[in-house]
N, C-alpha and C positions, 0 to 999 in steps of 0.2 A: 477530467480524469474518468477513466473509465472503470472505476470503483466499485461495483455492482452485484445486489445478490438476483440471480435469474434462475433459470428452470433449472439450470446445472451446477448451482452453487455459487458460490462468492468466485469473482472474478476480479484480481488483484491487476495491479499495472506491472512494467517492466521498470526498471529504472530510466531505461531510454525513454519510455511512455510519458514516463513523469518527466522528466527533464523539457522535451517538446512542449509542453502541456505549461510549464512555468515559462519556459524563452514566447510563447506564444503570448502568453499575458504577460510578458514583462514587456515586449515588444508591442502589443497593441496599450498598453497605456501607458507608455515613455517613448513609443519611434524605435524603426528600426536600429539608430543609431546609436542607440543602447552599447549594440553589438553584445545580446545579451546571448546569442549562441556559441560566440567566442570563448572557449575555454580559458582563453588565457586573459581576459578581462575580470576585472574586480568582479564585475555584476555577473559571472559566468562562472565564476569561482563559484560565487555566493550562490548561485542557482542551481550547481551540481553538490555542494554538499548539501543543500536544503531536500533536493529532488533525493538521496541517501538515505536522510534520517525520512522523508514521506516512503519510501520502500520498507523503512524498519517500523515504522508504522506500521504498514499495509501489510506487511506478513504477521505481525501481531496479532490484530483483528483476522489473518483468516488461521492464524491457531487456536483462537477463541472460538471461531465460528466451526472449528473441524473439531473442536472439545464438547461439541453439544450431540456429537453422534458416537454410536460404540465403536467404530473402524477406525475414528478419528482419535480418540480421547485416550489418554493415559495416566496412571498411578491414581493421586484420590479424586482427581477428577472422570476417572474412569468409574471409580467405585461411588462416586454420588451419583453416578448417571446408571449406574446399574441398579442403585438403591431407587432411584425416581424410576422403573420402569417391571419392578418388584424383581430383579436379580438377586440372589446374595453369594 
């Protein structure tokens, strides 16, 4: 997963990202015969709504992380961020 905070800020995946990212580990420790890219398999089912909830994840943590700046942040978590930086 390419998850990462860098020079430019938190750097979240795609849902496609993530999906690869699970059929690739599902597939190098079960065989590709998994057929875990298959949509329409149990194990492909199960690895696109998992790869979903990892996207509802991963935009969670970067509203968290876009609530620690004043461009990012809103209502009282605007307003503790303004109190932490002496705004009132």
């Amino acid at each position: 997963m390419a998850l990462a905070i860098g020079p430019t800020g938190l750097t979240i995946d795609t849902a496609d990202e993530i999906l690869a990212d699970l059929v690739a580990t599902a597939e190098a420790s079960f065989g590709a015969s998994i057929q875990a890219a298959n949509g329409n398999s149990v194990i492909g089912q199960l690895l696109s709504g998992q790869a979903q909830e990892l996207l509802l994840l991963q935009e969670g943590l970067d509203g968290v992380y876009q609530s620690g700046y004043l461009d990012g942040a809103s209502g009282v978590g605007l307003d503790r961020l303004a109190e932490n930086v002496g705004l009132t």
